[in-house]
C-alpha positions as a printed NumPy array, in Angstrom:
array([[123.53 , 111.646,  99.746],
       [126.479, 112.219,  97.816],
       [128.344, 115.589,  98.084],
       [129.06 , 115.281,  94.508],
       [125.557, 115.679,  93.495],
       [125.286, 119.226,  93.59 ],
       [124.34 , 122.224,  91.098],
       [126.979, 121.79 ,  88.191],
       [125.551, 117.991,  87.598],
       [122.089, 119.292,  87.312],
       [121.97 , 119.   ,  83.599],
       [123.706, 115.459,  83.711],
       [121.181, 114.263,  85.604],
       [117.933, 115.141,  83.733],
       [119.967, 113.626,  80.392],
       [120.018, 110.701,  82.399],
       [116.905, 110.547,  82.988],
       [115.555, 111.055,  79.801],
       [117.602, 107.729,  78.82 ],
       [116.935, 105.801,  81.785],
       [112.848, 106.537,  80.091],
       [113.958, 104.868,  76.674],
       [115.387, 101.994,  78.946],
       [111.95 , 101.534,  80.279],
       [110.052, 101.543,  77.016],
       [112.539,  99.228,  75.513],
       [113.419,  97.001,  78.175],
       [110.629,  97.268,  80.811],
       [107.583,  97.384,  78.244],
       [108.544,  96.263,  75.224],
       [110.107,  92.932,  76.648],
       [108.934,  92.033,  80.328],
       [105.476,  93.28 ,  80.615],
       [104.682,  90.318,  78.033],
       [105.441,  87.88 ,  81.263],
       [103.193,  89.683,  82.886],
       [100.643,  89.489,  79.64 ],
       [100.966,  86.003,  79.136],
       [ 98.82 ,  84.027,  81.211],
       [ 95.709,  86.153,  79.24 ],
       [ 97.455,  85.818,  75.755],
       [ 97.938,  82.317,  76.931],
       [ 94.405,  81.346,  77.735],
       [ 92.918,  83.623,  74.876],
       [ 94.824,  81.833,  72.455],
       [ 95.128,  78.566,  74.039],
       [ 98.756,  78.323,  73.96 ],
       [100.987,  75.598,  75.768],
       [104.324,  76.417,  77.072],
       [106.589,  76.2  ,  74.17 ],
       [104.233,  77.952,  72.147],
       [104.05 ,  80.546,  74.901],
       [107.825,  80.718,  74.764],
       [107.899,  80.864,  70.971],
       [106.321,  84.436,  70.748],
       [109.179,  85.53 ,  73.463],
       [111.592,  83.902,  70.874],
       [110.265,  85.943,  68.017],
       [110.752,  89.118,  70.253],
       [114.44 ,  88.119,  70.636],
       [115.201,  86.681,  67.301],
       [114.327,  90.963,  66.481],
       [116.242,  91.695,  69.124],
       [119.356,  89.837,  67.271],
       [118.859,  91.625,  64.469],
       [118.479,  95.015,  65.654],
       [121.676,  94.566,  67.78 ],
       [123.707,  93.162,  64.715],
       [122.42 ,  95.99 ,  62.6  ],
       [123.623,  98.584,  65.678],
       [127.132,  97.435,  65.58 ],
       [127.202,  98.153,  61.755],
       [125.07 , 101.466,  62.322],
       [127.336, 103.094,  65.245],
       [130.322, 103.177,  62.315],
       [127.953, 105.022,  60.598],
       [125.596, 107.519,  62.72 ],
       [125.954, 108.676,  66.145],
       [125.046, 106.93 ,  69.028],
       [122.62 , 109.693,  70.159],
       [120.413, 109.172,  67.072],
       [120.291, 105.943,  67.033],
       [118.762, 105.859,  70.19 ],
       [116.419, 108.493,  69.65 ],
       [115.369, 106.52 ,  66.605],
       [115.264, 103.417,  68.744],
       [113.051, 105.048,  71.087],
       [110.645, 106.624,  68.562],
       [110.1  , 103.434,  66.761],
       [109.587, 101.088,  69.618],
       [106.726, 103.223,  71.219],
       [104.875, 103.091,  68.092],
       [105.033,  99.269,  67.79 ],
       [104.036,  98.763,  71.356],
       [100.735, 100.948,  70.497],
       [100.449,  99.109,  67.309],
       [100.44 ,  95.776,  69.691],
       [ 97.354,  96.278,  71.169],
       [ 95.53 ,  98.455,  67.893],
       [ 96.252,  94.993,  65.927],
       [ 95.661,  91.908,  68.248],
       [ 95.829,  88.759,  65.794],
       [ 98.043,  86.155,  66.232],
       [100.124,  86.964,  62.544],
       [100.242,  90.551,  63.89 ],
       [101.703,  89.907,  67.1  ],
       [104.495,  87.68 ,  65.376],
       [105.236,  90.737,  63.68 ],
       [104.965,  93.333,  65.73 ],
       [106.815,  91.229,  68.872],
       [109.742,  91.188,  66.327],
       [109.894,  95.056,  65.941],
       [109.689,  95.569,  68.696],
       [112.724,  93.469,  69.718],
       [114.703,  95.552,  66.472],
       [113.732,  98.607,  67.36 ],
       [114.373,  98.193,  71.04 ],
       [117.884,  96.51 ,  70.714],
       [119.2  ,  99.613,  68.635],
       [117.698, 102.268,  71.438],
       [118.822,  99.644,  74.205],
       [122.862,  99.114,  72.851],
       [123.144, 102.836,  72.642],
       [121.791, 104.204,  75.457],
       [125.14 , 102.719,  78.208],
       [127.357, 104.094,  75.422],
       [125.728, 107.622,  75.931],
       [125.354, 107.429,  79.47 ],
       [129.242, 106.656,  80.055],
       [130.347, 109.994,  78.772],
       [128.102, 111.925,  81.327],
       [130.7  , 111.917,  84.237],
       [133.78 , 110.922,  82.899],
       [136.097, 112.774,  85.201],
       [134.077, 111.328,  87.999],
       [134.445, 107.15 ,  88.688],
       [131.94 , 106.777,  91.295],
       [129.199, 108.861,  89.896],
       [129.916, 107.665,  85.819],
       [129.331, 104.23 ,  87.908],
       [126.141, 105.125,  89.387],
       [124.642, 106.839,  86.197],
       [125.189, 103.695,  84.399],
       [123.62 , 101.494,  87.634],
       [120.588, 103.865,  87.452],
       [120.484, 103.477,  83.632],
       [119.636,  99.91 ,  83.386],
       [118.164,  99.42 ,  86.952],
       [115.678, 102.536,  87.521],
       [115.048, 102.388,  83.808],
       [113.782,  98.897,  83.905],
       [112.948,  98.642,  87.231],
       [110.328, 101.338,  86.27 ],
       [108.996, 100.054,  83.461],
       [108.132,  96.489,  85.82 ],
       [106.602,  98.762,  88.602],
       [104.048, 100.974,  85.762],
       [103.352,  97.446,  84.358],
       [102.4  ,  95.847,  87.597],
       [100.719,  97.963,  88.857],
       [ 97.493,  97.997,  86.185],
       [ 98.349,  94.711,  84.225],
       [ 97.016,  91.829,  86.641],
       [ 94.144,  94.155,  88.13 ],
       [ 92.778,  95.285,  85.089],
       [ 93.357,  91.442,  83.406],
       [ 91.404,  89.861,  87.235],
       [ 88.699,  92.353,  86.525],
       [ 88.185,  92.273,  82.998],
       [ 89.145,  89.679,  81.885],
       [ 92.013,  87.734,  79.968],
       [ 90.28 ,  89.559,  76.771],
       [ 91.823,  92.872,  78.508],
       [ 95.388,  92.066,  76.848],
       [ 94.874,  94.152,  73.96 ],
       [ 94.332,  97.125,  76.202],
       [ 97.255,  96.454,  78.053],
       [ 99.035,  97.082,  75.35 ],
       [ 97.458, 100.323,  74.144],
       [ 97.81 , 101.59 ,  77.742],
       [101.308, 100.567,  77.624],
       [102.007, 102.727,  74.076],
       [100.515, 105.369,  75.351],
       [102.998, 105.789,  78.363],
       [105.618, 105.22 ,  75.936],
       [104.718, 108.029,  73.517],
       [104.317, 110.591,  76.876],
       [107.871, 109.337,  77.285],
       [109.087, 109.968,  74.157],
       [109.524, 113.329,  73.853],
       [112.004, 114.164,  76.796],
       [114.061, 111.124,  75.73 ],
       [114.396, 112.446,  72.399],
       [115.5  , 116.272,  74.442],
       [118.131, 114.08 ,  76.685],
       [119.577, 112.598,  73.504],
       [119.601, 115.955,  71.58 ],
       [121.637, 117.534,  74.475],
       [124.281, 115.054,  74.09 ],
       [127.523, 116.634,  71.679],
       [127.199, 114.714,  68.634],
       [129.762, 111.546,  69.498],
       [131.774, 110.28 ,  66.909],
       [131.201, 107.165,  64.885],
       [132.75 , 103.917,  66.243],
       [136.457, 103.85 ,  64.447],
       [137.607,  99.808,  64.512],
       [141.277,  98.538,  64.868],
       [142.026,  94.892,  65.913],
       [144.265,  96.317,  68.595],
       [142.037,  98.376,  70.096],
       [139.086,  95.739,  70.249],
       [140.725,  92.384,  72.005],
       [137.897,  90.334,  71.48 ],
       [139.388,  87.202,  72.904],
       [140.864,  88.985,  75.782],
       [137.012,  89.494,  76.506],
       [135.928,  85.874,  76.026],
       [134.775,  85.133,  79.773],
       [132.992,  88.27 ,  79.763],
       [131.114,  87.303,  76.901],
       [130.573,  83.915,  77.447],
       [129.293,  84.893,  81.226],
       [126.88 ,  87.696,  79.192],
       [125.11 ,  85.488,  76.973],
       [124.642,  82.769,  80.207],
       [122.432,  85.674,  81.706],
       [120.778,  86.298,  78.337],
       [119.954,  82.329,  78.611],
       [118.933,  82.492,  82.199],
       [117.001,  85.647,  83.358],
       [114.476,  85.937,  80.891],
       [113.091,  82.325,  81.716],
       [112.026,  83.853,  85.178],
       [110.48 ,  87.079,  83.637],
       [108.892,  84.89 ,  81.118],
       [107.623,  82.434,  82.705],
       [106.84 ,  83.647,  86.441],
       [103.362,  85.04 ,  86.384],
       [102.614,  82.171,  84.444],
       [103.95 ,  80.088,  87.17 ],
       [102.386,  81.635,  89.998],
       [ 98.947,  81.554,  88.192],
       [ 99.587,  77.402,  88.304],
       [ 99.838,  77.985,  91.76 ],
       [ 96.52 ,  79.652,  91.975],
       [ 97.844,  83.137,  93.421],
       [ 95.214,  85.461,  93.01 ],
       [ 95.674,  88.733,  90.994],
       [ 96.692,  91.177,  93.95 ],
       [ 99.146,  89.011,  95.293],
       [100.689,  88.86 ,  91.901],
       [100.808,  92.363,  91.769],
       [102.489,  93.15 ,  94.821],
       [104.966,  90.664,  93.952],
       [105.692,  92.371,  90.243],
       [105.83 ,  95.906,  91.683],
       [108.422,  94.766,  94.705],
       [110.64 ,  93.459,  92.333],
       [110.164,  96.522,  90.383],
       [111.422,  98.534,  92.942],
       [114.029,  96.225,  93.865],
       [115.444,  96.896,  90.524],
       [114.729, 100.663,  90.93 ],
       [117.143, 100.714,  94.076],
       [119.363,  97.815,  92.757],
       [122.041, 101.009,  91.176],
       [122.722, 101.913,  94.946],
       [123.682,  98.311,  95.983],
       [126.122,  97.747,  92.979],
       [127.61 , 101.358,  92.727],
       [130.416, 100.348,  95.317],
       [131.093,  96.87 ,  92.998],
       [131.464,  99.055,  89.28 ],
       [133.742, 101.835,  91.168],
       [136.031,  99.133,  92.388],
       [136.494,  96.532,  89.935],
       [137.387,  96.348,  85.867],
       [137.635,  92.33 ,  85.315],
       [135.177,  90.219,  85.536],
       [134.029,  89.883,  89.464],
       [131.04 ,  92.341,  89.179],
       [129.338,  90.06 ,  86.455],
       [129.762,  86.992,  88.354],
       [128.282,  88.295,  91.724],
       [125.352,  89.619,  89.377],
       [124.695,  86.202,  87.85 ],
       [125.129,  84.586,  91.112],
       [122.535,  86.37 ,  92.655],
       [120.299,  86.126,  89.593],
       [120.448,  82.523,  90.09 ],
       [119.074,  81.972,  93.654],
       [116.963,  84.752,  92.804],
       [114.994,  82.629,  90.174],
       [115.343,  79.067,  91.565],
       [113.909,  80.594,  94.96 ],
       [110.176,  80.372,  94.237],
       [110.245,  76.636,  93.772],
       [111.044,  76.428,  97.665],
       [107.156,  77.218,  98.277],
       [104.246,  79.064,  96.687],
       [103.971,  80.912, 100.04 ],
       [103.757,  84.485,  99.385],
       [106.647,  85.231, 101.579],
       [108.939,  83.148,  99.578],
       [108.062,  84.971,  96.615],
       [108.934,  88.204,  98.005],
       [112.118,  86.828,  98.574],
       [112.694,  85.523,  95.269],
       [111.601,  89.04 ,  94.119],
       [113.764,  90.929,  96.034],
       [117.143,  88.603,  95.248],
       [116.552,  88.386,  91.474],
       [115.234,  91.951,  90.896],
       [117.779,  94.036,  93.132],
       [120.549,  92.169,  90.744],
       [118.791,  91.351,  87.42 ],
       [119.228,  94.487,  85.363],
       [123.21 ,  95.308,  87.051],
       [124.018,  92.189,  84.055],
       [123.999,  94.908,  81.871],
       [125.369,  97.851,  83.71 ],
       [128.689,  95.179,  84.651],
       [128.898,  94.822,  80.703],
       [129.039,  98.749,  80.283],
       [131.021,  99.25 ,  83.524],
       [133.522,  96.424,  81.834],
       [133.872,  98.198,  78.428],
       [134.138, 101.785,  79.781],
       [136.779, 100.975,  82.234],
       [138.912,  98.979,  79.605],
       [138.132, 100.567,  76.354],
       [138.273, 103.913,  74.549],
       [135.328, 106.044,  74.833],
       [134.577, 105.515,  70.633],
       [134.641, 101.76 ,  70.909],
       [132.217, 101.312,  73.307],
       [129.014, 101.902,  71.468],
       [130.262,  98.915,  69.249],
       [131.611,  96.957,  72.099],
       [127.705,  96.711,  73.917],
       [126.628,  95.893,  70.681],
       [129.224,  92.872,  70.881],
       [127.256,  92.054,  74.449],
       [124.313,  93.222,  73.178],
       [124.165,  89.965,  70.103],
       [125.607,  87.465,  71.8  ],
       [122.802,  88.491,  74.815],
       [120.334,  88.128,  72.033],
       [121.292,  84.857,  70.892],
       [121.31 ,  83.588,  74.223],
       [117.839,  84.836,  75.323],
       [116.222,  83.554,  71.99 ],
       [116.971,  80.1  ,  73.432],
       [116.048,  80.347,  77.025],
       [112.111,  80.792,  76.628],
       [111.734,  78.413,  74.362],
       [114.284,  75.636,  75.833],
       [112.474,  76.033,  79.209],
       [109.147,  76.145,  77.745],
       [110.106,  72.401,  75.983],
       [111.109,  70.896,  79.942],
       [108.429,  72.51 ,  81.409],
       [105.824,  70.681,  79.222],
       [108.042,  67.615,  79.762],
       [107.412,  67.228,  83.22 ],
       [104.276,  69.357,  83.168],
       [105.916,  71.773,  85.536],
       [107.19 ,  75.051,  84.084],
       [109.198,  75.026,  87.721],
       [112.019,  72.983,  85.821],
       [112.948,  74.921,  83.269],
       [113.316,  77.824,  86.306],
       [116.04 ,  74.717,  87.391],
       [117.876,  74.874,  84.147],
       [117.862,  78.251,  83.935],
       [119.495,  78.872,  87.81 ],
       [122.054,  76.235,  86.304],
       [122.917,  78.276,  83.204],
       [123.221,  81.38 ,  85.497],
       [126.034,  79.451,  88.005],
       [127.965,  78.283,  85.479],
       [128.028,  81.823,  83.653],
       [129.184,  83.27 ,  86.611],
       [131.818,  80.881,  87.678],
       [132.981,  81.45 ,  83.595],
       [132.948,  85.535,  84.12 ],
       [135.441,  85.071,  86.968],
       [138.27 ,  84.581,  84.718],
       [137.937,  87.675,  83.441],
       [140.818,  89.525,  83.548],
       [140.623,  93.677,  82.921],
       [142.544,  94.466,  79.615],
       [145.305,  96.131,  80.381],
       [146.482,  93.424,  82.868],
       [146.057,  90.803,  80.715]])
């Protein structure tokens, strides 16, 4: 372990972890346990794909809007209570998902919880860069562990009840699912709001056009909203998937939770990549692997395969955003980087309200939601090869 984790960081790293907690209610639950939901919503409601894909849309269209609204809001408030907010009011939607289980409500409700989550979600790197700022390798890690352990945990607490309780149930279990699933959230809550509360109230985003290069940043950006295309198809639209397949309800299990924890130990693997580069390499090795990761399964059904597929796409899938933060925090100053990850954060959000839906329309093309996991491993390679023009800042 490293020597630098000792006594005096103590403090840091309980703040931390209160964040990394709103990272899992806004990422890992309020976004990606719906893949794992939607072969019951599905077959309750008699979806097909694109409809399937739709609701994800809706989730993401609020998820545009709450990460516009952020990069007016950080000018305004402090980053710490925005999150805090952010947190708050996505755990009470999530609840509020399962309490009110009609098809108008879910529109709704999906779309909150995308707003909600967005503003809690583009905060929470800003905060967690400041924790160790006189120390590159662990300000690196924090932000690894942010997005990874935060949303890698979220997958695991998901996977591990969802497609048991749903096998022995029933697909009419969903709506409990989701009560279960507010209810962690609001036990969450509270030490998320402490973590944020022991944060020194940060200053409001202050915006000059010399300060903020945004078409120095271009590649960076373009390569972001390729992963926002790309990554969600596979969390979308993989227990679906293997269901086609007729893979029972433990092996589907095993295979969410293993990619959980893939994603849980994924900060470890990319710590050495953020301490050592500024431009855009880190990105592009993220998407890369992102890319095999998803396109992997269509190799074979065989279980092995998909533990492989898990393994590649979740020890890389949530570093896409800690490369982003890592980016802005090694190239910008400290108060422009809540409103540069909202910059990622909309152009992310466009992105992934496509992808469902796109790959939703070619898989009920060919009948085989398998292609749009093609089109999606395409969208990935070509964002990566984009994000490896990127230059850092102050060489460019």
């Amino acid at each position: 372990m490293d020597k630098r984790l000792d006594k005096k960081y103590t403090k840091e790293w309980f703040i931390l972890l209160g964040l990394l907690l709103g990272v899992t209610v806004t990422n890992g639950f309020a976004r990606f346990a719906y893949g794992l939901l939607l072969p019951a919503m599905q077959a309750e409601m008699d979806w097909n794909y694109a409809q399937a894909g739709w609701l994800s849309t809706v989730n993401a269209l609020g998820y545009i809007v709450g990460a516009i609204s952020t990069m007016f809001l950080v000018q305004k408030f402090a980053s710490e209570k925005l999150f805090a907010f952010g947190f708050i009011t996505t755990s009470v939607v999530l609840l509020m998902t399962g309490v009110l289980p009609t098809l108008e409500a879910q529109y709704a409700l999906r779309f909150f919880a995308g707003t909600f989550g967005a503003v809690s979600f583009s905060t929470a790197g800003a905060i967690a860069s400041g924790l160790f700022k006189e120390n590159a390798r662990l300000n690196a890690l924090s932000i690894a562990i942010l997005f990874g352990t935060g949303g890698g945990l979220g997958i695991i607490l998901s996977g591990a009840f969802i497609p048991t309780l749903i096998d022995v149930v029933g697909n009419s279990a969903w709506p409990i699912c989701w009560i279960i699933i507010g209810l962690l959230s609001i036990v969450f809550m509270p030490f998320g709001i402490w973590s944020a509360l022991q944060i020194e109230s940060s200053k409001p985003s202050r915006l000059t056009r010399n300060e903020f290069r945004l078409l120095k940043m271009l590649p960076e950006l373009a390569g972001y909203a390729c992963f926002g295309f790309g990554y969600i198809v596979y969390l979308t639209f993989l227990s679906a998937w293997m269901t086609a397949q007729s893979i029972d309800a433990t092996m589907i299990t095993t295979i969410w939770v293993i990619l959980g924890l893939c994603i849980c130990i994924s900060p470890f693997l990319w710590r050495p990549i953020f301490a050592r580069f500024g431009n855009g390499i880190p990105l592009a090795m993220v998407l890369s692997s992102i890319a095999f990761g998803s396109v992997v399964p269509l190799l074979s059904p065989a279980f092995s395969i998909l533990i492989l597929s898990a393994v590649i796409f979740g020890s890389s899938v949530f570093m896409a955003p800690g490369a982003i933060t890592n980016f802005t925090r090694k190239n910008l100053p400290q108060e422009m980087w809540a409103y540069s990850i909202s910059i990622f954060t909309v152009l992310f959000a466009i992105s992934q309200t496509l992808g469902p839906y796109v790959a939703g329309l070619i898989g009920d093309y060919f009948d085989n939601i398998g292609m749009g996991l093609v089109t999606a491993f395409i969208i990935l390679l070509l964002g990566a090869l984009v994000s490896l023009s990127q230059k850092e800042l102050s060489k460019n």
